[in-house]
C-alpha positions in Angstrom: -14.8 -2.7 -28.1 -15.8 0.9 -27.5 -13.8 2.9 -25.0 -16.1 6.0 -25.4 -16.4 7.1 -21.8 -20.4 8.0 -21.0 -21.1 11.3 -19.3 -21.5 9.3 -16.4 -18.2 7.9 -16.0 -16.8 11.0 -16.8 -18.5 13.1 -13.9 -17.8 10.5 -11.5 -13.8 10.4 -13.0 -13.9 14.8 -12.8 -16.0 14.4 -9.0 -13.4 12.1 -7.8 -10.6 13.8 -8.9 -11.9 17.0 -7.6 -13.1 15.9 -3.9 -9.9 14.4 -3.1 -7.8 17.7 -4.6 -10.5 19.8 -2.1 -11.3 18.1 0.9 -9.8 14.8 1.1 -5.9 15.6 0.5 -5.1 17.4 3.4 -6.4 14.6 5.4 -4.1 12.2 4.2 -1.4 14.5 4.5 -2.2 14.5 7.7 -2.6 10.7 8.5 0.8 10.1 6.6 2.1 12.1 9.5 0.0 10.6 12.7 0.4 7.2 11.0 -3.5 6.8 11.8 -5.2 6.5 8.5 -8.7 5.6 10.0 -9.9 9.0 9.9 -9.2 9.2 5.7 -11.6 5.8 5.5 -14.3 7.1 7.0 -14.1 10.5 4.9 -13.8 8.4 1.5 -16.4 5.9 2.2 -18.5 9.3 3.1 -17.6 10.4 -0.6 -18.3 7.4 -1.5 -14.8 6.6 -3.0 -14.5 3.4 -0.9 -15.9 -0.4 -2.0 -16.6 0.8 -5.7 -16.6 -2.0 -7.3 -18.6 -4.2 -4.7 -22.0 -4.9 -4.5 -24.8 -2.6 -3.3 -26.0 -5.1 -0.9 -22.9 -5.1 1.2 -22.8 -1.1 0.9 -20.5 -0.4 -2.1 -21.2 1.8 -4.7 -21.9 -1.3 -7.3 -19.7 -0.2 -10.3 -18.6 -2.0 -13.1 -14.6 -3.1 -13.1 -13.4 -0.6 -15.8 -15.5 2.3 -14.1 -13.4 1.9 -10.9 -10.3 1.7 -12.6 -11.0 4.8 -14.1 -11.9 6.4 -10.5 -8.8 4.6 -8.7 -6.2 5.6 -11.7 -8.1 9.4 -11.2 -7.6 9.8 -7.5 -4.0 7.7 -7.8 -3.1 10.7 -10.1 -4.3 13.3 -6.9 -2.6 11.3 -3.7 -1.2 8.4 -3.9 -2.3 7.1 -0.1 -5.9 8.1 -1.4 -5.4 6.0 -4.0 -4.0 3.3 -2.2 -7.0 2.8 0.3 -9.3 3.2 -2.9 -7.9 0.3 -4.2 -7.6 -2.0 -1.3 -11.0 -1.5 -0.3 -12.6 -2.2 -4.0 -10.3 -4.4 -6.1 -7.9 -5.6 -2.9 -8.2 -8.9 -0.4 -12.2 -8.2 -0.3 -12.8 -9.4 -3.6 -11.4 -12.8 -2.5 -13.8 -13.2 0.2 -16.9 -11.8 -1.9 -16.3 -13.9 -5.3 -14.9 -16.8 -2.9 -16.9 -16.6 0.7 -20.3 -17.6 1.8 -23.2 -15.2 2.9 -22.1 -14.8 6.3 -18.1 -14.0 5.5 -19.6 -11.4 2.7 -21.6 -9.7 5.4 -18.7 -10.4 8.3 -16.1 -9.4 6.2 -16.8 -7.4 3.1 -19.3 -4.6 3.9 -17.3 -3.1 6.8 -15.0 -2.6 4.0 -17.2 -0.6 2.1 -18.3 1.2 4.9 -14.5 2.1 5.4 -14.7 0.4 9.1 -12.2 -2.2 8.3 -9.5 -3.2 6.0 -8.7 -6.3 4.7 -5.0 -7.4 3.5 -3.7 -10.6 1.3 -1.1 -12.6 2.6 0.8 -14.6 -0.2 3.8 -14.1 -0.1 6.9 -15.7 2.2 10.2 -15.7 2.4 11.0 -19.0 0.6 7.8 -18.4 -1.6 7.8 -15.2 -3.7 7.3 -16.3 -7.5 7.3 -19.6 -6.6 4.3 -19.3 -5.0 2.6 -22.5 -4.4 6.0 -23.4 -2.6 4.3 -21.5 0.2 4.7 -23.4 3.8 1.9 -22.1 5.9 -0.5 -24.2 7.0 -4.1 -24.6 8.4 -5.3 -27.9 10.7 -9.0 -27.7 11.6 -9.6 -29.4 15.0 -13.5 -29.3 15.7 -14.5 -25.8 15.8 -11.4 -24.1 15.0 -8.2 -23.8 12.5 -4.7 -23.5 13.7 -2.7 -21.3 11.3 1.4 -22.0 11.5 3.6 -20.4 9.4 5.1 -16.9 8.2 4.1 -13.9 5.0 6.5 -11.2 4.1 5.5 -8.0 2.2 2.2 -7.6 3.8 1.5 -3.8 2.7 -1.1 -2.2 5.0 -1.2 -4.5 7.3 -0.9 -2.2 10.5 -4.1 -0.5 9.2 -6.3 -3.2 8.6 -8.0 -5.9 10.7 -7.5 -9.4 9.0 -5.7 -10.9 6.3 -6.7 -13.2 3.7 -3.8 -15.5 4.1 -3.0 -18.3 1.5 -2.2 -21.9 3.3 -2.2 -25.5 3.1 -5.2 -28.0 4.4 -3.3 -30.8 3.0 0.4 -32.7 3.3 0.9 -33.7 0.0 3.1 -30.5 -1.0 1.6 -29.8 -4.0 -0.9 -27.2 -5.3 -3.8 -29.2 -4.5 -3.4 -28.2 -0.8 -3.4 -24.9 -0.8 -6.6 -23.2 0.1 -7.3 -19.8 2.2 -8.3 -18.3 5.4 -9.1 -14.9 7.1 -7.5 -14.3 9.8 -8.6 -11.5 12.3 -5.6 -9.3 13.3 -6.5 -9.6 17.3 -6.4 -13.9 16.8 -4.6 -15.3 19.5 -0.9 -16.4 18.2 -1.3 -13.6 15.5 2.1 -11.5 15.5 2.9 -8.5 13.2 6.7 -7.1 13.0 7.2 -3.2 12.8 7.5 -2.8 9.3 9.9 -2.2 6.9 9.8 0.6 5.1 10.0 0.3 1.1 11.0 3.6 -1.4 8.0 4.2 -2.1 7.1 5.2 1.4 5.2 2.5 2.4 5.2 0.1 5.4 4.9 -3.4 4.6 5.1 -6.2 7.5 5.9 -9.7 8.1 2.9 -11.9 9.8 4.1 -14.8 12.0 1.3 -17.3 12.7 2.4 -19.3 16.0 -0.5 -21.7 16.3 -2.8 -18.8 15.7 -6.5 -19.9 16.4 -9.2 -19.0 14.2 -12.9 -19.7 14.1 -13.7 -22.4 11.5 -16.2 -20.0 10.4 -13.1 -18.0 8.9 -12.2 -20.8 6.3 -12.3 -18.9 2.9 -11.8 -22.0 0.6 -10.3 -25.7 2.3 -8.1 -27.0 -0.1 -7.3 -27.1 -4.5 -8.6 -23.5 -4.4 -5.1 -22.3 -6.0 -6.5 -21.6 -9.3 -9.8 -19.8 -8.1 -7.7 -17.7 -5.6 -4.9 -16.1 -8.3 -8.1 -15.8 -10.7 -10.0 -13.5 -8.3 -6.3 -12.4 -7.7 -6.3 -11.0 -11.3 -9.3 -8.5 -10.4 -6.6 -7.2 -8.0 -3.8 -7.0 -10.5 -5.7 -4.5 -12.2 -6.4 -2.3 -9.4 -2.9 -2.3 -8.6 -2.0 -1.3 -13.0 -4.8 1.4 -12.1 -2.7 3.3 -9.4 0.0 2.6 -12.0 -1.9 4.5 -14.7 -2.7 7.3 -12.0 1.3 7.9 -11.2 2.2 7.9 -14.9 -0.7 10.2 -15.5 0.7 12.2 -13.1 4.2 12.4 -14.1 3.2 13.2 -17.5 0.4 15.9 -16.7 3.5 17.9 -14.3 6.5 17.3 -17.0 4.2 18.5 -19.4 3.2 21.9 -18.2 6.6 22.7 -17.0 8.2 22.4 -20.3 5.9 25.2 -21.1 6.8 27.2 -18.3 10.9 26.5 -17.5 12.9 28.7 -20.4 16.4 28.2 -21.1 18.3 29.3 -23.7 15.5 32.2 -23.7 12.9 29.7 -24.8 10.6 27.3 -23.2 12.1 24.0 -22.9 8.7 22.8 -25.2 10.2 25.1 -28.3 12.9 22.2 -28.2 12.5 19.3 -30.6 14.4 16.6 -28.8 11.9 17.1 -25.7 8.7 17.2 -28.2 9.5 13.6 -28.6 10.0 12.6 -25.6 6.5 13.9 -24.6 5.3 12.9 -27.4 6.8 8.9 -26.1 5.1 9.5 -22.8 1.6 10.1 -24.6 1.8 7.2 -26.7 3.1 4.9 -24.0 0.6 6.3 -21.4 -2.6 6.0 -24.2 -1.3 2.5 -24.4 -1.3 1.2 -21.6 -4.9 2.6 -20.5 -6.0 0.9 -23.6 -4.4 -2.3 -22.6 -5.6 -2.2 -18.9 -9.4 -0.9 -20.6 -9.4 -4.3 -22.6 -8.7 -6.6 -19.7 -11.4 -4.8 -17.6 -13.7 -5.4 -20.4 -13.2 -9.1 -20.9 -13.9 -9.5 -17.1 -16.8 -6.8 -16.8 -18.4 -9.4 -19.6 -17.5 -12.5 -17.3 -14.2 -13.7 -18.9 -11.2 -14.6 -16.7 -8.7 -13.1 -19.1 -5.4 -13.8 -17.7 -3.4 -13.2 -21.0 -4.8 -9.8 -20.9 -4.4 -8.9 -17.6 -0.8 -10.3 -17.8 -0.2 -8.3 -21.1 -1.7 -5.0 -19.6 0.9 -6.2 -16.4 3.8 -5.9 -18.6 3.7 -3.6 -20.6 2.1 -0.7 -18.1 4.6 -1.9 -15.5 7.5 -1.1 -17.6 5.7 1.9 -19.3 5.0 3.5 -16.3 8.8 3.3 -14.9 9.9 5.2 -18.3 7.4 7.6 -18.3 8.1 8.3 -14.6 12.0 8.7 -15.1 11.0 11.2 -18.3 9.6 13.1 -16.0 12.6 13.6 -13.8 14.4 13.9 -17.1 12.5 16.5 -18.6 12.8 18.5 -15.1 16.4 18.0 -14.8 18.1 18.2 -11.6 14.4 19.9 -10.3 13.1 16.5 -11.1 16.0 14.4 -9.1 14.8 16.8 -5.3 12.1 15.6 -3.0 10.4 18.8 -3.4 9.0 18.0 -6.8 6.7 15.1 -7.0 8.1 13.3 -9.7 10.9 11.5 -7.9 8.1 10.4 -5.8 5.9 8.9 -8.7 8.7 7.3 -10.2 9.4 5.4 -6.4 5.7 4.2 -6.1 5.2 2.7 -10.1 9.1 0.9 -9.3 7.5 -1.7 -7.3 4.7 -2.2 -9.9 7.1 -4.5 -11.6 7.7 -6.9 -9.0 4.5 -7.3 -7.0 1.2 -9.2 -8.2 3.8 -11.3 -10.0 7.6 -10.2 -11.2 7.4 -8.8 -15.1 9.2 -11.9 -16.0 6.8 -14.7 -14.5 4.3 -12.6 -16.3 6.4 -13.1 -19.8 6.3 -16.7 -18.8 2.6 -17.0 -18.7 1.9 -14.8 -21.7 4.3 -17.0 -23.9 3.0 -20.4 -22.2 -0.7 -19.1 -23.4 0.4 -17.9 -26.9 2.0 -21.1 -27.1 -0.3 -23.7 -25.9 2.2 -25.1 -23.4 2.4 -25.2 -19.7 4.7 -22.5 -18.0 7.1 -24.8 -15.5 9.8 -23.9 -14.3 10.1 -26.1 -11.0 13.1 -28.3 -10.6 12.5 -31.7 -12.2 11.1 -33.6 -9.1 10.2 -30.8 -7.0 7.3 -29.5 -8.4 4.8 -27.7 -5.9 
């Protein structure tokens, strides 16, 4: 396995890195503050920093999965909304409906993505269904023409910005796993409700989606029923977008801590002359080469058509929890400059927290890595009330 980046990748990594610093930064400084992030779209799809991964054909820019992890962690590292929208729109929701969806929904639905016309969001999550997640309630009749969506999601980040939502449900009655399937629902579907938003420490807004016999087209059905296990496997593509803006914020954290080290002095010596904080750069390098090398492999095995979900859930772990120490490091090695809003790191530390909670808690994650190591089925349902 050669990680031996090709001139290629490596302009595209510097030319990414380098448009958003210039020319794309302030405008997401500036859509943080309006709120209005439709604007920032349009400029990165002009850049061509939107829909990387997907398929020329439906306008994205056709990259292979480890390339645009190494463009998302790259402009994750620069701004962190930037990265964000750069992940959603290439390794988010979309990737559902193009591995999962017919011709129609993959020109409906996936190349206004690219295009940076649209957003797409995944809806999973609800309040009695969080790691438990085929204990989900929502569900989807179809009567002639249409499907009637009932039910409730919770955690829906970006869902004020974008225009439908890939929202798991059930087709069936039995209660079990077999009935879950998916659907897209538009944002403007009658009996569609969004709540304001709650507002997470990382800065971000994520909403709660009430589906009151919401109508949808029957065109809209994604998959109908015992789709479970092809849903979280596409879900695994965007597990690894989400490590990527992981990777970006760590890089981040570390590239800042380590040039002021060379710059604060006390004592009437750079902070660097000291040995005690050599190592603890030298921990953040280690544990920040690791975990790209980790995330790299997983990429890999599904660039060459494997599903890989021990390696995605190993590169979960172990950049989830690497990422929050390299973060805290950072604040360390700034001391009380690192704990104030005006530095960034405090700010880096905030987004990478929630990396090891969503796409799957750090724990479920330990679960599946030991039931595959093992051979054995991860359950942890109640005897009798299996889902």
């Amino acid at each position: 396995m050669d990680f031996d980046f090709t001139a290629e990748q490596i302009a595209l990594r510097d030319a990414a890195s380098r448009v958003c610093r210039e020319v794309l930064t302030p405008l997401s400084k500036a859509a943080r503050a309006s709120g209005d992030i439709q604007g920032v779209r349009a400029a990165m799809a002009a850049h061509g920093l939107l829909g990387l991964n997907l398929p020329q054909t439906y306008g994205g820019v056709g990259l292979p999965l480890l390339t645009t992890l190494l463009l998302i962690q790259s402009i994750q590292a620069v701004d962190t909304t930037l990265g964000g929208i750069s992940h959603r729109t290439s390794t988010g929701a979309v990737g559902a409906i193009l591995e999962l969806g017919n011709a129609w929904q993959k020109e409906r639905f996936v190349a206004p993505v690219a295009r940076g016309e649209a957003g797409i969001s995944i809806g999973i999550t609800e309040p009695e269904a969080g790691s438990a997640a085929t204990a989900l309630k929502t569900t989807a009749r179809v009567e002639g023409d249409f499907v009637h969506v009932n039910g409730q999601k919770c955690f829906i980040t970006a869902a004020k910005d974008n225009h439908h939502t890939v929202v798991y449900c059930r087709f069936g009655s039995t209660g079990r796993a077999a009935d879950i399937g998916a659907v897209i629902v538009p944002h403007d579907a009658p009996g569609f409700h969004r709540s304001n938003g709650s507002l997470n420490m990382a800065g971000e807004y994520q909403y709660e989606l009430f589906f009151d016999d919401c109508r949808i087209p029957r065109s809209h059905v994604l998959v109908d029923g015992n789709a479970f296990g092809k849903l979280i496997s596409v879900y695994n593509v965007e597990r690894l977008g989400s490590i990527a803006r992981m990777l970006g914020c760590a890089q981040a954290a570390y590239e800042y801590a380590l040039d002021y080290v060379k710059e604060r002095k006390q004592f009437g010596r750079e902070l660097a002359d000291f040995q005690g904080l050599q190592w603890m750069l030298a921990e953040m390098k280690i544990k920040l080469d690791a975990s790209q090398l980790l995330t790299w492999r997983a990429a890999t095995s599904i660039d060459a058509g494997k599903a890989a979900p021990l390696e995605v859930s190993v590169a979960k772990v172990f950049v989830a929890e690497s990422a929050k120490e390299i973060c805290d490091d950072a604040i360390q090695l700034l001391g009380g400059y690192g704990y104030m809003t005006d530095y960034p790191v405090q700010q880096l530390y905030r987004e990478v927290r929630g990396g090891s909670i969503y796409g799957g808690t750090v724990q479920i994650h330990k679960n599946m890595i030991a039931a595959q190591i093992l051979g054995r089925r991860s359950h942890q349902w109640k005897r009798g009330s299996e889902a």
